[in-house]
N, C-alpha and C positions, 0 to 999 in steps of 0.2 A: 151139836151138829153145825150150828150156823157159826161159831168159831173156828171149827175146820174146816168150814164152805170158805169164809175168809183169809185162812191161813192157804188154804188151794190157790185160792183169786191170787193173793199179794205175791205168791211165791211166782203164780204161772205169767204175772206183770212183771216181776220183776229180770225174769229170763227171758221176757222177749224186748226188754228196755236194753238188756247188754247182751242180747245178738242182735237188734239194730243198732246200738254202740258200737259192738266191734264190726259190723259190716261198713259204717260209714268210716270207720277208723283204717279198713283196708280198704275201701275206695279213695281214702286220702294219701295212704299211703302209696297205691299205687300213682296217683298225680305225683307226687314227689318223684317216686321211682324214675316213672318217665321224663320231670324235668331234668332227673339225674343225669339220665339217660343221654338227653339231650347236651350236655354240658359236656359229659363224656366225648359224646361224636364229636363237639366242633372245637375241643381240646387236643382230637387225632386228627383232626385237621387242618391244624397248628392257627386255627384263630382263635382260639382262647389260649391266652398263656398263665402264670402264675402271676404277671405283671397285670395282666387286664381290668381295670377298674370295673366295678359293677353299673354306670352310667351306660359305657359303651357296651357292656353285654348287651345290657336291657335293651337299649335303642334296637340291636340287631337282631333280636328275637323277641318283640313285640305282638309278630302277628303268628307266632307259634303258637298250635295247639294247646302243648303239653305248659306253655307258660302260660296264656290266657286261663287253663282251667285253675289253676293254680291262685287267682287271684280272688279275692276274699275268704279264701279257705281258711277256718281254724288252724292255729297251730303253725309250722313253720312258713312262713312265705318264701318265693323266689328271691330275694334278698338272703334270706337266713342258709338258704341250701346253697347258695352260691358261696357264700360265705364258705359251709363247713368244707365242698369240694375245693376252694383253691387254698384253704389253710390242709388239707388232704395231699394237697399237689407237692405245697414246701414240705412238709416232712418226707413224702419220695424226695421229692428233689435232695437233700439232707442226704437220704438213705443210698441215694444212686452216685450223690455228687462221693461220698466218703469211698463207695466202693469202687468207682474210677479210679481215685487217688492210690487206692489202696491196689488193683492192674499196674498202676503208671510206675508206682514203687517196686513194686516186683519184677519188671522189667526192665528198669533202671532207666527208665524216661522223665526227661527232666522239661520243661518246658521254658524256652527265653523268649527274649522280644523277637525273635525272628521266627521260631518255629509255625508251619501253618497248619490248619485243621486236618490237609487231606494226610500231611505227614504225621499227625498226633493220631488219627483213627488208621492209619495200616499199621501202627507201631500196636493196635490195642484192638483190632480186630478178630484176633485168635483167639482171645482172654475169653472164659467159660462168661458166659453173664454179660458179655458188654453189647453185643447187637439187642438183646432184650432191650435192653436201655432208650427209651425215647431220643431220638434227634437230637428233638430239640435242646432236650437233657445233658445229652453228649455236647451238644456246642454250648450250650448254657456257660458248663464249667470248665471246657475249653477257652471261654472268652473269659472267664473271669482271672485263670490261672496267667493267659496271655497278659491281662492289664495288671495284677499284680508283677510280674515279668517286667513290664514296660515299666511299672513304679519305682523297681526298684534299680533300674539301670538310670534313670534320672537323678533319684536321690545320690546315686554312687557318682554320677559324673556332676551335681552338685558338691558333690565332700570333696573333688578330687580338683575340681575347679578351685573352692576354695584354698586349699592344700598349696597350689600352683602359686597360686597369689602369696601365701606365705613365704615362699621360699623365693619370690622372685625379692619382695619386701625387702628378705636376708640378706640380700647380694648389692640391694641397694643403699641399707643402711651399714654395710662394712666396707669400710673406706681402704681399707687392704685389697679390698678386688678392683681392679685395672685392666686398661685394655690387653695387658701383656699376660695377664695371671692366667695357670692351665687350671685344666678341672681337678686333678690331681694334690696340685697347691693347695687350692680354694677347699677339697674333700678334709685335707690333715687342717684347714684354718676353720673350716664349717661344719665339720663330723659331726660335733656331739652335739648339736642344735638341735632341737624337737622339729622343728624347721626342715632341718636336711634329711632328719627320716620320714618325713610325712606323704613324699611323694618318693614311685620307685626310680630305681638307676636311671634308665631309660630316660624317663622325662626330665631328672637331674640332669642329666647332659646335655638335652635340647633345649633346655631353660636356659642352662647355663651357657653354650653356645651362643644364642640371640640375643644376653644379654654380652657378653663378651663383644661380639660382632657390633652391637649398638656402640659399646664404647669405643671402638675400634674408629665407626663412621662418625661419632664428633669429634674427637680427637685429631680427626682428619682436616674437619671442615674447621675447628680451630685456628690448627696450620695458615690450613692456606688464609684464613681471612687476618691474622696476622702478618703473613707473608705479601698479603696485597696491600695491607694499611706501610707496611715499611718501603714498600717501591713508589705507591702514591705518592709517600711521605720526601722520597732519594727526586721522584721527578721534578714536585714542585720547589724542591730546591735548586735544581738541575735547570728551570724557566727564571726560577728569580734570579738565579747569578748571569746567566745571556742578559737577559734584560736591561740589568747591571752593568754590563759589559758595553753593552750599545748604546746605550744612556753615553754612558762614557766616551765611546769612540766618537760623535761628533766632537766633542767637546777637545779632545786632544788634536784633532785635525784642524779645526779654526787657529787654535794656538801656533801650529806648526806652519800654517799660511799666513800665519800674523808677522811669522820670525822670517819665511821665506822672501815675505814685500819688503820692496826700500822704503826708506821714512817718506815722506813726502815733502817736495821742492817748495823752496820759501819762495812764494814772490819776488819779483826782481824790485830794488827798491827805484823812486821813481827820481829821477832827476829834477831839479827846482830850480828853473831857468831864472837865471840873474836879471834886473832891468837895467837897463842903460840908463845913467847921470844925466840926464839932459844938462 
């Protein structure tokens, strides 16, 4: 008997040790639930995002209930729940971002560097499923698909930059192209270059133009500064022979007034009067 007074006791201890375990175990859970709760609400508020560090949460919900009760509770902290709701957020996000994509294909919307948000949501506003979609969500991967867009219009006008440089390179180091040479000439002298197909027709021509035109204006300015060094050259010849010349003209005119005067008159000679014999 007092074996099964004992085996009573321990059984009827041991069932109200795990209905006070599970009752404290759902009063913990519900503090979770409601910080849940809470993260929830200021995630549709759009102050919480999936970027939001756990610092700045905390600071802004410091003097909340649902996170005050939360702190030294066994088991997950405010940290850890915050934790699993924004790793909770990327995988929607994932889930929402793939099936936008998956709208944006179906209707053959493409997105470039210029397209804007109000034009990317009336192209995708009919689609079964896309107003469910959080906002923020929606612009999320509207802004990502935009700066991918923007990347790659860069990189393309980096490679096309380069390109240009090539082919400008081409025209400088073939000594065949002259300021007289057509594009035509230069296509049958330059065609098979890796060079000449790198960039399309279009710029071929414009390239080729300004650098033809360039040669055009030295060639020019050539000329003339040849053509001014030969008249400098015709002038100061043109002063040294005057000068020449005038030098000279006293010198003939003294000669000719030399021949024009008479000799000059000899003195008379003087008489040398005789003395008388005394």
């Amino acid at each position: 008997a007092l074996t099964s007074w004992e085996e009573w006791v321990g059984e009827t201890e041991k069932k109200e040790i795990e209905t006070r375990s599970k009752a404290k175990f759902r009063h913990e859970r519900k503090k979770r639930e409601a910080f849940r709760a809470l993260l929830q609400e200021r995630y549709n508020a759009g102050t919480l995002k999936p970027s939001t560090p756990w610092a700045e949460f905390a600071a802004s919900v410091k003097s909340e209930d649902s996170y005050l009760s939360m702190l030294g509770q066994p088991g997950s902290t405010p940290h850890d729940v915050f934790d699993d709701f924004i790793e909770g957020l990327a995988d929607k996000y994932k889930e929402d971002r793939a099936s936008i994509k998956k709208m944006a294909k179906g209707v053959g919307l493409t997105v470039n560097s210029t397209t804007t948000f109000s034009w990317f949501e009336d192209k995708l506003k009919k689609e079964e499923g896309y107003r469910q979609i959080p906002e923020e969500t929606r612009r999320g991967v509207f802004d990502s698909l935009l700066a991918k867009a923007k990347e790659q219009d860069e990189e393309a006008e980096k490679a096309a930059k380069k390109n240009r440089k090539r082919f400008v390179e081409l025209l400088q180091k073939t000594r065949e192209i002259t300021a007289s040479t057509t594009y035509s000439q230069a296509a049958k002298l330059l065609g098979t270059s890796s060079a000449w197909d790198a960039v399309d027709d279009t710029t071929r021509k414009q390239c080729f133009d300004i650098f033809v035109e360039q040669l055009k204006i030295q060639s020019k300015a050539r000329r003339e500064k040849d053509g001014g060094a030969a008249e400098d050259g015709d002038s100061d010849g043109g002063d040294k022979k005057k000068k020449l010349k005038k030098d000279k003209e006293p010198e003939k005119v003294t000669k000719k007034r030399q021949k024009e005067q008479p000799p000059p008159e000899e003195p008379p000679e003087k008489k040398v009067k005789k003395q008388k014999k005394k």
